[in-house]
VEXPA-549549 format. One record per residue (C-alpha): residue in three letters; x, y, z. Coordinates in nm, 4 decimals. Example, Ala and Ser with C-alpha at 12.3 -4.5 7.8 and 13.67 -1.06 7.14 Angstrom:
<rec r="Ala" c1="1.2300" c2="-0.4500" c3="0.7800"/>
<rec r="Ser" c1="1.3670" c2="-0.1060" c3="0.7140"/>
***
This chain:
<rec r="Unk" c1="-1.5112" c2="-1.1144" c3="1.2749"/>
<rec r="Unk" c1="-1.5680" c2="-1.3106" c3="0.9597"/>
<rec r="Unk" c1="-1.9071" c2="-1.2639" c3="0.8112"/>
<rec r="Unk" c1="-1.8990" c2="-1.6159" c3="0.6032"/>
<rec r="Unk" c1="-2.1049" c2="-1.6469" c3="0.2642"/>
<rec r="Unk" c1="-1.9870" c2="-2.0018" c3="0.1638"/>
<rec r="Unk" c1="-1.7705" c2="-2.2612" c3="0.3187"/>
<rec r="Unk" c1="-1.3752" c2="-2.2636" c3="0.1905"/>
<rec r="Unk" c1="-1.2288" c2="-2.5676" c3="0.1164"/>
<rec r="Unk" c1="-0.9801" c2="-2.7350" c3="0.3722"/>
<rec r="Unk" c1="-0.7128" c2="-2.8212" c3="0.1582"/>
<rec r="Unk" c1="-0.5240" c2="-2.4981" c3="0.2083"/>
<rec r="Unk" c1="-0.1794" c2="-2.3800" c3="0.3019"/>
<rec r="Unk" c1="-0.2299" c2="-2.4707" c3="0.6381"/>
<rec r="Unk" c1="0.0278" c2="-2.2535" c3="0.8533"/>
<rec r="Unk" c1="-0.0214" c2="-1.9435" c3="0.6344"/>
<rec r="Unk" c1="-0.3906" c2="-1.9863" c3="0.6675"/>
<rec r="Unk" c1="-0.3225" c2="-2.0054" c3="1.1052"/>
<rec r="Unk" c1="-0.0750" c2="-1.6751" c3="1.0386"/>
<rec r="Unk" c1="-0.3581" c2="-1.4667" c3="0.9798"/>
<rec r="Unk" c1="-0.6255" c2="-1.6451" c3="1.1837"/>
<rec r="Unk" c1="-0.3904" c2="-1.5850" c3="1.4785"/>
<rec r="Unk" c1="-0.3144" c2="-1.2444" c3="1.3860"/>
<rec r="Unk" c1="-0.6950" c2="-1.1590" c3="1.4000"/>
<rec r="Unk" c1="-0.7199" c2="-1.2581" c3="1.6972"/>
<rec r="Unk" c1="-0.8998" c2="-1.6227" c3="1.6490"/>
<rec r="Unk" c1="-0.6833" c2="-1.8810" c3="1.8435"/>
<rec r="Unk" c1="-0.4914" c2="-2.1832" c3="1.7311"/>
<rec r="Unk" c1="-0.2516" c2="-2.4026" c3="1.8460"/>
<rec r="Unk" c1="0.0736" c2="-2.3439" c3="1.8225"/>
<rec r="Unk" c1="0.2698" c2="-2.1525" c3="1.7253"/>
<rec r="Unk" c1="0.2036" c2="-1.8543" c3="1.9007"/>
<rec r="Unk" c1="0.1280" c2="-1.5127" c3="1.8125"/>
<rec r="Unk" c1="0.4589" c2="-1.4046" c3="1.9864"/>
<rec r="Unk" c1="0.6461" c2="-1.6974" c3="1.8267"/>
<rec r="Unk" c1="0.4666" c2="-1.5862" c3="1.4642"/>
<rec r="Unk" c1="0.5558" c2="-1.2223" c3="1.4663"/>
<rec r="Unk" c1="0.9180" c2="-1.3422" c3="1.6007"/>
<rec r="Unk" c1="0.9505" c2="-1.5278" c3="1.2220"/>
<rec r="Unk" c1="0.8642" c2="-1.2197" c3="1.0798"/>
<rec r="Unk" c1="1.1635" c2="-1.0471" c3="0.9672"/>
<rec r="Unk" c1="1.1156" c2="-0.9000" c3="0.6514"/>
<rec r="Unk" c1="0.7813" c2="-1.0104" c3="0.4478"/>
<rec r="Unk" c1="0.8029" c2="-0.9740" c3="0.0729"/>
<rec r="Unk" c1="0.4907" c2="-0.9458" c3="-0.1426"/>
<rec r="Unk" c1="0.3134" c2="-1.2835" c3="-0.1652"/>
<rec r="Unk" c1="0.2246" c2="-1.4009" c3="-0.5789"/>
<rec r="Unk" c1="-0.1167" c2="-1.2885" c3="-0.5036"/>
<rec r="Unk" c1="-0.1795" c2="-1.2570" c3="-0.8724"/>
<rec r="Unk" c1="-0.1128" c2="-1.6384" c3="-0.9370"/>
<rec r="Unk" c1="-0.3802" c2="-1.7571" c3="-0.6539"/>
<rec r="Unk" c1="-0.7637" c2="-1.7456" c3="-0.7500"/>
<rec r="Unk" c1="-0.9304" c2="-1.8863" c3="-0.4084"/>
<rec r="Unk" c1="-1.3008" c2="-1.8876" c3="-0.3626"/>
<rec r="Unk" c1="-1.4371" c2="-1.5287" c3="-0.2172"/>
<rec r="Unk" c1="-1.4985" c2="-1.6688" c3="0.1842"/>
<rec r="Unk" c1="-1.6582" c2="-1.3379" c3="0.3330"/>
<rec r="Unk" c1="-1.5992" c2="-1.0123" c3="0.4627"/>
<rec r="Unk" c1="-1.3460" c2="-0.8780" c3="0.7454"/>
<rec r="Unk" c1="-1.4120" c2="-0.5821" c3="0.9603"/>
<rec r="Unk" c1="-1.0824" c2="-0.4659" c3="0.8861"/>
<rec r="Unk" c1="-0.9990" c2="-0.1053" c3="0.7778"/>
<rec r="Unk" c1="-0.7434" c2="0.0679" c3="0.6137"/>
<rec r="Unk" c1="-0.8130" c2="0.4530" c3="0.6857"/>
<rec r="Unk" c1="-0.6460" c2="0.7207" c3="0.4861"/>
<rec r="Unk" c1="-0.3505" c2="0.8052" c3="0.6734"/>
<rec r="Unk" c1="-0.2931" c2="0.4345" c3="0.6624"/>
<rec r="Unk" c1="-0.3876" c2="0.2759" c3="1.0002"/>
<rec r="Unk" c1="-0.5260" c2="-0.0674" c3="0.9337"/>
<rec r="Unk" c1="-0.8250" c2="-0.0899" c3="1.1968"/>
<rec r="Unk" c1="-0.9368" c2="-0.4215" c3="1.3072"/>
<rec r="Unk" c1="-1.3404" c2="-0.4436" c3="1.4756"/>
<rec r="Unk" c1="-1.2637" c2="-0.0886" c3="1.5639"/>
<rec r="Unk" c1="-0.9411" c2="-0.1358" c3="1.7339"/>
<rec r="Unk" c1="-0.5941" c2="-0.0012" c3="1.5749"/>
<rec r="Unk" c1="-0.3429" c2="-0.2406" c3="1.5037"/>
<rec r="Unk" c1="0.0115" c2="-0.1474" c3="1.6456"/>
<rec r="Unk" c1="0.2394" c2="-0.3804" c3="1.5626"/>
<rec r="Unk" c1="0.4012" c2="-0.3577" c3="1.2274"/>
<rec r="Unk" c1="0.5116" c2="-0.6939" c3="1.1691"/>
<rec r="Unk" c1="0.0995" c2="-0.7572" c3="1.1849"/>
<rec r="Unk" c1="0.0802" c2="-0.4930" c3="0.9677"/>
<rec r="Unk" c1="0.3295" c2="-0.5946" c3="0.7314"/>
<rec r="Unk" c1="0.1818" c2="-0.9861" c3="0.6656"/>
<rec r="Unk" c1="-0.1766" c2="-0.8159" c3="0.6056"/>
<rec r="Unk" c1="0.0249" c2="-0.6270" c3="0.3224"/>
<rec r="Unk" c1="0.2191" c2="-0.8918" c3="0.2171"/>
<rec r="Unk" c1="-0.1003" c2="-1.0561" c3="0.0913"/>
<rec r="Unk" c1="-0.2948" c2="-0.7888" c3="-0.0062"/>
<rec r="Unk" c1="-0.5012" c2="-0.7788" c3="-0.3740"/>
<rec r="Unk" c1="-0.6824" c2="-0.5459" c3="-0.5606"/>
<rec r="Unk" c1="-0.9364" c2="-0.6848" c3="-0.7893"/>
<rec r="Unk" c1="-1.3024" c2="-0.5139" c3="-0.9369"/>
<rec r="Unk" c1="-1.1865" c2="-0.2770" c3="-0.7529"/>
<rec r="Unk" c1="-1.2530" c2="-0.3897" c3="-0.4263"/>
<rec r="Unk" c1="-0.9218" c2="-0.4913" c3="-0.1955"/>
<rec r="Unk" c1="-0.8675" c2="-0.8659" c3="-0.0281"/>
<rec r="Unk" c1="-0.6197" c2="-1.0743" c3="0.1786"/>
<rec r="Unk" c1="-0.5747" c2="-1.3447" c3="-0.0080"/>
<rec r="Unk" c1="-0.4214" c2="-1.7062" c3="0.0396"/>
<rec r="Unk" c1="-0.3741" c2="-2.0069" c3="-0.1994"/>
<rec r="Unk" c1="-0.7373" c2="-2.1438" c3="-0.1567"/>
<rec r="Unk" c1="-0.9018" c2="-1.8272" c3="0.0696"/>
<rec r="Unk" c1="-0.9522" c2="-1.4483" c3="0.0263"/>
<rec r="Unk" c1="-1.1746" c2="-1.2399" c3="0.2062"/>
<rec r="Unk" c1="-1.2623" c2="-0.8647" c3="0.1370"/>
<rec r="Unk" c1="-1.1429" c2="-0.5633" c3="0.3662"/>
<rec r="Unk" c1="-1.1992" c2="-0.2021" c3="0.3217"/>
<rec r="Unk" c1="-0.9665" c2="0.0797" c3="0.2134"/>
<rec r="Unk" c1="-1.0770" c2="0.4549" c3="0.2753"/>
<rec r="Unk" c1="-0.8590" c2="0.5607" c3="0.0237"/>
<rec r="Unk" c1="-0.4948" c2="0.4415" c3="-0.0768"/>
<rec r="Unk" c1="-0.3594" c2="0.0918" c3="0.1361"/>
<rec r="Unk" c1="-0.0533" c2="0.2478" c3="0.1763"/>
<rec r="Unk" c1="0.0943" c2="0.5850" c3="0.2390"/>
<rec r="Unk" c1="0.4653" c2="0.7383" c3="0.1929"/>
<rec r="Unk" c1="0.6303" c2="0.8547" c3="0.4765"/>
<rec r="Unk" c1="0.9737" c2="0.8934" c3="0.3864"/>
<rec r="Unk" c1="1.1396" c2="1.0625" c3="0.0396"/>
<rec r="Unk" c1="1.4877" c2="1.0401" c3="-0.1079"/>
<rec r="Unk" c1="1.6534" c2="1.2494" c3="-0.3566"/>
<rec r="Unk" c1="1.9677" c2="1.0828" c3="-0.5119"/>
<rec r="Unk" c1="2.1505" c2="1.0163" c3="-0.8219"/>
<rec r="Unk" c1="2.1933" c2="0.6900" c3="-1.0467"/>
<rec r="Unk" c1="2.3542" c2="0.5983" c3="-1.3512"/>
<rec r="Unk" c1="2.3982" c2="1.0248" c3="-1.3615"/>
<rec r="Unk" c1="2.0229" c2="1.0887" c3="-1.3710"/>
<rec r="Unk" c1="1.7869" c2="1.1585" c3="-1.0634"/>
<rec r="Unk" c1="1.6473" c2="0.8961" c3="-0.8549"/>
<rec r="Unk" c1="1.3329" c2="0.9570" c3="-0.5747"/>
<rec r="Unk" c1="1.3316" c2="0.6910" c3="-0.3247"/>
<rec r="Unk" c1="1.0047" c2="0.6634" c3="-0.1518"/>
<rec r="Unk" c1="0.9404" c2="0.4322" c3="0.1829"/>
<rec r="Unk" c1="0.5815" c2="0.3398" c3="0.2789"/>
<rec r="Unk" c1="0.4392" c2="0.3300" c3="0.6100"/>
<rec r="Unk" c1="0.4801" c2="-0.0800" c3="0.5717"/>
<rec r="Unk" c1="0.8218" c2="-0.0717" c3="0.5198"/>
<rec r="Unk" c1="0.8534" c2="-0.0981" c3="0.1223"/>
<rec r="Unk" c1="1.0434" c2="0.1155" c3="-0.1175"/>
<rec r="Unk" c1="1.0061" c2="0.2221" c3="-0.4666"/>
<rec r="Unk" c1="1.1899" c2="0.4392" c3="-0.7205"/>
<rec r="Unk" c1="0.9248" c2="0.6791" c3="-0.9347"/>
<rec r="Unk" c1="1.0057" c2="0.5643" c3="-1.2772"/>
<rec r="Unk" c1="0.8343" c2="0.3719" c3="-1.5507"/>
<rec r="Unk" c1="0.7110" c2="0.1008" c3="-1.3173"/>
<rec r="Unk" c1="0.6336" c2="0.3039" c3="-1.0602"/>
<rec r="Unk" c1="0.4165" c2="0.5918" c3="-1.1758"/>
<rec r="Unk" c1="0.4264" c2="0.9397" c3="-0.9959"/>
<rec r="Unk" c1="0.0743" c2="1.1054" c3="-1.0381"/>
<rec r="Unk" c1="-0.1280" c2="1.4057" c3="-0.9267"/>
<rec r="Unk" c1="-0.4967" c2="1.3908" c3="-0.9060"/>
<rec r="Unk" c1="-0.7403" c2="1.6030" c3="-0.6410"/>
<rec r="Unk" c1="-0.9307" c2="1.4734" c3="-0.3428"/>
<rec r="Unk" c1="-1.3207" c2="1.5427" c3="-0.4106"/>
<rec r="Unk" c1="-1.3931" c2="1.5819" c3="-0.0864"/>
<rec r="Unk" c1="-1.1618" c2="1.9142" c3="-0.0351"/>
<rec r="Unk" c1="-1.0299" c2="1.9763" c3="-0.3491"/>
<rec r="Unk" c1="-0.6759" c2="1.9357" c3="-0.1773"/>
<rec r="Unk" c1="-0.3717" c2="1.7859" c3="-0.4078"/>
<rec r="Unk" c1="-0.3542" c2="1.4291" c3="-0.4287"/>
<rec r="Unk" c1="-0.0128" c2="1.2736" c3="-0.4598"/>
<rec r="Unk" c1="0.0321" c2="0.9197" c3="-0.5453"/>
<rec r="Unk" c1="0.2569" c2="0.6520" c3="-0.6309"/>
<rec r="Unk" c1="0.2199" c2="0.3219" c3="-0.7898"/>
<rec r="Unk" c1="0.3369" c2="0.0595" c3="-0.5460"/>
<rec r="Unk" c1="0.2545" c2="-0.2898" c3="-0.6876"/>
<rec r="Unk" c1="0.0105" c2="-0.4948" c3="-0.8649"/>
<rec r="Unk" c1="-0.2411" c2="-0.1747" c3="-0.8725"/>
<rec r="Unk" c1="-0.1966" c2="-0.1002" c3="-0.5295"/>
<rec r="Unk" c1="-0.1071" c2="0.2696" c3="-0.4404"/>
<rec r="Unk" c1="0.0555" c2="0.4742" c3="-0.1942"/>
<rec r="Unk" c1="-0.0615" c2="0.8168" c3="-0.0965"/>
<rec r="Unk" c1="0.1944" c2="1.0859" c3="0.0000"/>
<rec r="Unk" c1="0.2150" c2="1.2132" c3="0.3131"/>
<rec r="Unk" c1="0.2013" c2="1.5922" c3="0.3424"/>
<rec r="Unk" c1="0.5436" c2="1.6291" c3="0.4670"/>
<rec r="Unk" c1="0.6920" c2="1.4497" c3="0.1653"/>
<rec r="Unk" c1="0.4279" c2="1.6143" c3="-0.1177"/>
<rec r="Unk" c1="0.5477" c2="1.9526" c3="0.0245"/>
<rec r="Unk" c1="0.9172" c2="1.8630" c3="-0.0349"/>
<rec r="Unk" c1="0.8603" c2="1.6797" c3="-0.3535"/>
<rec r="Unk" c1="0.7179" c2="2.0074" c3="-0.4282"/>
<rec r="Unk" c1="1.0223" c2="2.2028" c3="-0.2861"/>
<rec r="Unk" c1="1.2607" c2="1.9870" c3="-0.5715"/>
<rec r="Unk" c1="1.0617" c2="2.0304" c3="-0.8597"/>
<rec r="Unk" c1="1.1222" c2="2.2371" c3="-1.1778"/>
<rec r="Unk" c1="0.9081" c2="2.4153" c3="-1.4377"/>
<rec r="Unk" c1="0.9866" c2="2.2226" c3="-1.7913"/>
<rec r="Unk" c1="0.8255" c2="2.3545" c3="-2.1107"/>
<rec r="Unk" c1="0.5855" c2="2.0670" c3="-2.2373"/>
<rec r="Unk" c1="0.4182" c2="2.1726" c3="-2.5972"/>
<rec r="Unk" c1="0.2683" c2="2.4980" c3="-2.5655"/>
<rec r="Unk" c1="0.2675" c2="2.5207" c3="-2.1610"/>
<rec r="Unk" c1="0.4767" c2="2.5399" c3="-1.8597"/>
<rec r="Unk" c1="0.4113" c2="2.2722" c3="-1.6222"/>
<rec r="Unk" c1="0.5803" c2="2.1769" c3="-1.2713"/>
<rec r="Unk" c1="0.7365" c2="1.8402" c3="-1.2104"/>
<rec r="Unk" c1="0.9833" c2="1.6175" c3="-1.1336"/>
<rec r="Unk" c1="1.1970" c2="1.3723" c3="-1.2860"/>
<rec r="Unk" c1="1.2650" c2="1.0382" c3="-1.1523"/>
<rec r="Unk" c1="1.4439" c2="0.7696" c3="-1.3822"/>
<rec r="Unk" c1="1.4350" c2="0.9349" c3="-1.6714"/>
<rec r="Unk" c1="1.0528" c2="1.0134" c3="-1.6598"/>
<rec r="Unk" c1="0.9423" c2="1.3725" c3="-1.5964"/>
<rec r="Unk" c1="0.6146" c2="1.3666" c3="-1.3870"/>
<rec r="Unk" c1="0.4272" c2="1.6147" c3="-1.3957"/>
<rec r="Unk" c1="0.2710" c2="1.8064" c3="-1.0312"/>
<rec r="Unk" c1="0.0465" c2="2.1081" c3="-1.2103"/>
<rec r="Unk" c1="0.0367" c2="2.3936" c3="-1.0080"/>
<rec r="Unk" c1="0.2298" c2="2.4505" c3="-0.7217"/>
<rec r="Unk" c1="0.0758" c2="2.4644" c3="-0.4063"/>
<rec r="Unk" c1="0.1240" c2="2.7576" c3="-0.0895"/>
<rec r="Unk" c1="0.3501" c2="2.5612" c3="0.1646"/>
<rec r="Unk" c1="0.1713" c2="2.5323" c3="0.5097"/>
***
């Protein structure tokens, strides 16, 4: 449900605003759910970064860390639902939103919004290329404009892989794809030291120590 601190102002994009009413479950007239999710071929990334609406309220929507999104307690299934929440997804003060033209309201995000299920190894313009694919259906290249980096996770010290998706928004690595990014890596002398890494579009990331596979 919407926890509302101020009224929004009407004059809104009116059938992108009933896209996500409908998806959370508050009913419209038409069209449809069914008919909504049937448009829904392919969502690209909204301009979120152009649109400054008024802050209308919380959502009890979660994104937990292995990337569910989790509406009033309940998983959502359906990918193309999935996939519009992303499409509109901001992060700002550090605190993520769905945002519209004249609307945004705030959801929570356990850890990264998205995560990387799939990894490609390949070759372009003779230098190596990783491909990664998200669990919403968008691919990257690790390069300069999309940053590889390692960090830890407080809570059990375990690696942290991630990768820079768009507009600040990251993707955490799976375990099955750290492990083989892992697997393709390469010690490279850097100064005085030996580090591991990987090189992706001409930038050499850098993994630290390599950890025991499971």
């Amino acid at each position: 449900m919407y926890h509302w601190v101020r009224p929004c102002p009407r004059e809104i994009n009116k059938a992108f605003r009933r896209s996500l009413l409908l998806i959370i479950g508050i009913m419209m007239d038409s069209p449809s759910p069914e008919q909504l999710l049937r448009n829904i071929k392919s969502p690209q990334p909204a301009p979120v970064h152009l649109w400054d609406p008024p802050f209308c309220g919380d959502m009890d929507l979660r994104i937990a860390r292995d990337g569910s999104w989790i509406h009033e307690g309940k998983p959502i299934r359906r990918l193309s639902m999935i996939q519009l929440f992303a499409s509109v997804l901001k992060l700002e003060g550090g605190d993520y939103y769905l945002v519209t033209p004249a609307e945004k309201v705030r959801i929570q995000v356990e850890d990264c919004p998205f995560v990387v299920t799939e990894m490609d190894l390949g070759l372009s313009g003779g230098q190596q290329r990783l491909k990664f694919s998200t669990n919403t259906g968008e691919v990257v290249y690790a390069g300069e404009e999309h940053q590889l980096s390692m960090g830890e996770n407080p809570d059990s010290g375990e690696p942290h892989p991630i990768v820079h998706i768009r507009s600040g928004l990251n993707a955490l690595l799976n375990r099955a794809v750290f492990y083989r990014l892992v697997n393709h890596a390469e010690h490279r002398d850097v100064g005085r030291e030996q580090v591991l890494g990987i090189e992706s579009d001409g930038v050499f990331f850098q993994l630290g120590d390599q950890p025991e596979s499971p």
